[in-house]
C-alpha positions as CSV (number, residue, x, y, z in Angstrom):
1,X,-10.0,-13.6,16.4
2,X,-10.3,-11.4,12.9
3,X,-13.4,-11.2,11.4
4,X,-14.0,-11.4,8.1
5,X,-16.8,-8.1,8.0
6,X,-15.2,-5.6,5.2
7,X,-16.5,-5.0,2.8
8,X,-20.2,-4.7,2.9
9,X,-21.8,-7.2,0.7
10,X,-23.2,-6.3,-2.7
11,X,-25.0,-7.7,-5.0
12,X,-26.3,-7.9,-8.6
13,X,-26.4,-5.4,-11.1
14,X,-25.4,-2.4,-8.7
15,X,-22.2,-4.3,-7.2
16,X,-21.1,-5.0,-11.4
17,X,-22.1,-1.4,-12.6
18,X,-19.9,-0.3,-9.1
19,X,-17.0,-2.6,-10.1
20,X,-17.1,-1.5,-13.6
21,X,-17.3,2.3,-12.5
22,X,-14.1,1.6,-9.9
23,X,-12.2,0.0,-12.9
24,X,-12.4,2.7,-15.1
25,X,-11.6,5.5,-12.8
26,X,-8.4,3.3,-11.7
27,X,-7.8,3.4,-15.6
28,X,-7.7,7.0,-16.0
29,X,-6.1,8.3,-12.9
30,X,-2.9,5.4,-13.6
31,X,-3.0,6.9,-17.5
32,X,-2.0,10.4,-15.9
33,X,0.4,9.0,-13.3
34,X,1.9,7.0,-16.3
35,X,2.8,10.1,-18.2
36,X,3.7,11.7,-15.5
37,X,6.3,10.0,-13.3
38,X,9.3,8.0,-14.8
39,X,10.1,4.4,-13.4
40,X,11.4,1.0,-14.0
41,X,10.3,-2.0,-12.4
42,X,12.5,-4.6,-11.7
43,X,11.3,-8.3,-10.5
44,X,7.6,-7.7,-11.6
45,X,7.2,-11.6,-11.8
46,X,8.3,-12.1,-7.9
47,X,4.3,-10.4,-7.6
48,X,1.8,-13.6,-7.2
49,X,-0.7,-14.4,-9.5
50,X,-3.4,-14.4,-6.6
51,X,-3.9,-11.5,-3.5
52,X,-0.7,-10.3,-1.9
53,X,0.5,-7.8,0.7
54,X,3.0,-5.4,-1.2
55,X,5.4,-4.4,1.8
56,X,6.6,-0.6,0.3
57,X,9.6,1.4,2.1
58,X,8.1,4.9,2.7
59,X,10.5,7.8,1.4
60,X,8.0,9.9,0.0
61,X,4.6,11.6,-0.8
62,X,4.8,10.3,-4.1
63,X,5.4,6.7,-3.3
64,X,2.0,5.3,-3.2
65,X,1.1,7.2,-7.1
66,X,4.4,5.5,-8.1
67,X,3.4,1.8,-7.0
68,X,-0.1,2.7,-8.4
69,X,1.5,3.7,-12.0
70,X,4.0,1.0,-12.4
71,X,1.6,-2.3,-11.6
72,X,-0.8,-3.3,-14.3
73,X,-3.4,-4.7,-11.7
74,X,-5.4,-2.4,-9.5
75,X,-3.8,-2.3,-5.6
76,X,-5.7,-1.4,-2.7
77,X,-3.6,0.9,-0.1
78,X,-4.0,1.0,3.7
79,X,-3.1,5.0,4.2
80,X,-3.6,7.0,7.1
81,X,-7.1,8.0,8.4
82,X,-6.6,11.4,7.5
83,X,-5.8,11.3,4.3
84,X,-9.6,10.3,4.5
85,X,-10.7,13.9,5.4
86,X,-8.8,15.3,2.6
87,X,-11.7,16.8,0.8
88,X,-12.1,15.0,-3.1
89,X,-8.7,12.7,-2.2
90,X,-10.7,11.7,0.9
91,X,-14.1,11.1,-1.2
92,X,-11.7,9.5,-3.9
93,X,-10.2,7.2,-1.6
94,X,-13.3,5.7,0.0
95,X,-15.2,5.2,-3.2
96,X,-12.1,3.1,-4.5
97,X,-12.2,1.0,-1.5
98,X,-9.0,2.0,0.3
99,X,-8.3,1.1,4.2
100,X,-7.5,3.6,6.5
101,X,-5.2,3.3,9.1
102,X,-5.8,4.9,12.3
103,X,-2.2,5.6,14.0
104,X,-3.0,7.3,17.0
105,X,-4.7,5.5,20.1
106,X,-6.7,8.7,21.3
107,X,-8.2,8.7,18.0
108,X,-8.8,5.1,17.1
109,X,-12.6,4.1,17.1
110,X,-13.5,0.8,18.6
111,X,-12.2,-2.3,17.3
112,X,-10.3,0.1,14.3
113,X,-7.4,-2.0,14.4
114,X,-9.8,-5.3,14.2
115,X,-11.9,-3.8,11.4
116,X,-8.5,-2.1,9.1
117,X,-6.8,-6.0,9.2
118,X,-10.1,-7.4,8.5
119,X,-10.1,-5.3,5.6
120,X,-6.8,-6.0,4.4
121,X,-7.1,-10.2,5.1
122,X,-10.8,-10.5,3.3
123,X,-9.3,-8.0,0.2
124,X,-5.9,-10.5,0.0
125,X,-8.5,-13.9,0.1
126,X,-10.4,-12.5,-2.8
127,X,-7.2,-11.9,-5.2
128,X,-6.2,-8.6,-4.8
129,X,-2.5,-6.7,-3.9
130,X,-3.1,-4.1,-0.7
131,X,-0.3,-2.5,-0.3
132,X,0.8,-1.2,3.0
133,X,4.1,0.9,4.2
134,X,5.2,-1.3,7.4
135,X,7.4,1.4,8.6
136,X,4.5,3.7,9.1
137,X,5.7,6.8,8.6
138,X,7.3,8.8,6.0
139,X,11.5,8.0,7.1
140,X,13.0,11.4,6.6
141,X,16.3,10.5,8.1
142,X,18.9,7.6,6.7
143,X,17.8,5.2,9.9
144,X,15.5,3.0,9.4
145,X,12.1,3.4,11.7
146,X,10.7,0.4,13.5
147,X,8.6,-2.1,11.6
148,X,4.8,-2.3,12.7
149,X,3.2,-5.6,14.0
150,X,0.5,-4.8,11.8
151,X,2.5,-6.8,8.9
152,X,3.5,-10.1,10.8
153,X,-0.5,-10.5,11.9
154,X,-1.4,-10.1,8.1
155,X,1.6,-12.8,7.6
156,X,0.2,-14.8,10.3
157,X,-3.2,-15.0,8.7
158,X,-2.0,-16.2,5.2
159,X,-1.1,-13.1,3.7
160,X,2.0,-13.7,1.3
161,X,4.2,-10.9,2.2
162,X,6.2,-9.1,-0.9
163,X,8.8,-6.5,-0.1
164,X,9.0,-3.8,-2.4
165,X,11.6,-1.6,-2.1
166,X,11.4,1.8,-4.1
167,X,14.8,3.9,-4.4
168,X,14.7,7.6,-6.0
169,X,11.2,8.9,-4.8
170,X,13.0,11.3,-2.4
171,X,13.9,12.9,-4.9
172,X,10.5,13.6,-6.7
173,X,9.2,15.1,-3.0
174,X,10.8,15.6,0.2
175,X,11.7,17.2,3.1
176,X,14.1,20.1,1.3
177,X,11.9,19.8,-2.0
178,X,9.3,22.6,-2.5
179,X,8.1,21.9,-5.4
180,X,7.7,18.0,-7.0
181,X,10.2,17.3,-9.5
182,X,8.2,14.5,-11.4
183,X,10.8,14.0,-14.3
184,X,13.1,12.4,-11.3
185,X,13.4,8.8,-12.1
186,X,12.8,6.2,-9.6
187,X,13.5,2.6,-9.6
188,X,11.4,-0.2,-8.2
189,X,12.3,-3.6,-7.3
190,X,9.9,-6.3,-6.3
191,X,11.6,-9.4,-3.8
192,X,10.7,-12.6,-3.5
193,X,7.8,-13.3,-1.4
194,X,9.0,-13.4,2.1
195,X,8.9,-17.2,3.5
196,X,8.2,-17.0,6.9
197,X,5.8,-15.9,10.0
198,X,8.4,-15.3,12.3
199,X,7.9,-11.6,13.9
200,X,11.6,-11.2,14.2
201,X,13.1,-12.9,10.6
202,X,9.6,-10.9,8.8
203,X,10.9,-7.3,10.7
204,X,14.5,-8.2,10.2
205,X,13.9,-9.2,6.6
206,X,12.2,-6.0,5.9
207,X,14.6,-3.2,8.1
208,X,17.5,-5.3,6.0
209,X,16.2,-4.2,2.6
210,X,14.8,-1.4,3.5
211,X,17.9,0.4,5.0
212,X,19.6,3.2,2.7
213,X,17.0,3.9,0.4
């Protein structure tokens, strides 16, 4: 059974000047990545007016500043534990209330798993997108890796599930790229919410439109 324990209540003046603080920084940082990377957003309106799980392919580095830049309302990302440790991205990322995602078991705290969904079910109840790549990883190659389980129990829970499916960002930063190429135009189409719990039709619904991008 979930528990609903993330965040840490707040209150009062300190938990408006905070959200007012978080909102602002949000503001700036998307001004930047706004004049910085090129994108169109198709199906914008297939987003729900209250909290969603964005379901994002994972091609690149640059895919999470992208999905940041192109929606207007603020989205939390579950992102790898490490990126935590990055110094100032780490700091950065915990101050704006970010999830991390530990992958490996021999470095998982207790309950991790527990506490990360938690997170991502309690930020989704109050109104707000988390996005979250199911595949994982980064997919260097043209075959499509194995979606996580982590998506059908957020599903399960009452999570509307929106696949998002980003083609182009390969080309900003990859494997063979050194150096970003940030005038590389990307395109970003937002699908219907998905209608359904089912582990198999959510995974097969999302390798489906996920392949070859």
């Amino acid at each position: 059974m979930l528990k609903n324990s993330w965040p840490p209540e707040t209150e009062g003046m300190e938990m408006a000047q905070e959200s007012w603080f978080k909102l602002r920084l949000q503001k700036v940082v998307q001004f930047f990545l706004r004049r910085t990377l090129r994108y169109t957003i198709v199906g914008a309106e297939n987003i729900p007016a209250d909290g969603a799980i964005l379901a994002v392919n994972h091609r690149s580095l640059a895919d999470a500043p992208i999905v940041m830049a192109a929606l207007d309302r603020p989205v939390t990302f579950m992102a790898t534990a490490g990126l935590f440790r990055v110094p100032i991205l780490g700091q950065y990322l915990w101050l704006m209330g970010h999830i991390p995602v530990y992958r490996h078991a021999h470095r998982r705290p207790a309950n991790a798993t527990e506490t990360t969904l938690s997170a991502a079910i309690n930020k989704v109840q109050s109104g707000a997108l988390v996005c979250i790549f199911p595949e994982g990883y980064i997919v260097t190659s043209d075959k499509p890796h194995q979606i996580k389980s982590g998506i059908v129990t957020l599903a399960r829970h009452g999570c509307p599930v929106v696949p998002v499916v980003m083609e182009g960002s390969r080309q900003i930063i990859g494997a063979k790229i050194r150096w970003p190429r940030l005038r590389r135009h990307v395109t970003i189409t937002v699908h219907p919410p998905l209608g359904t719990t089912d582990n198999a039709e959510i995974r097969a619904a999302l390798t489906k439109l996920f392949v070859d991008t």
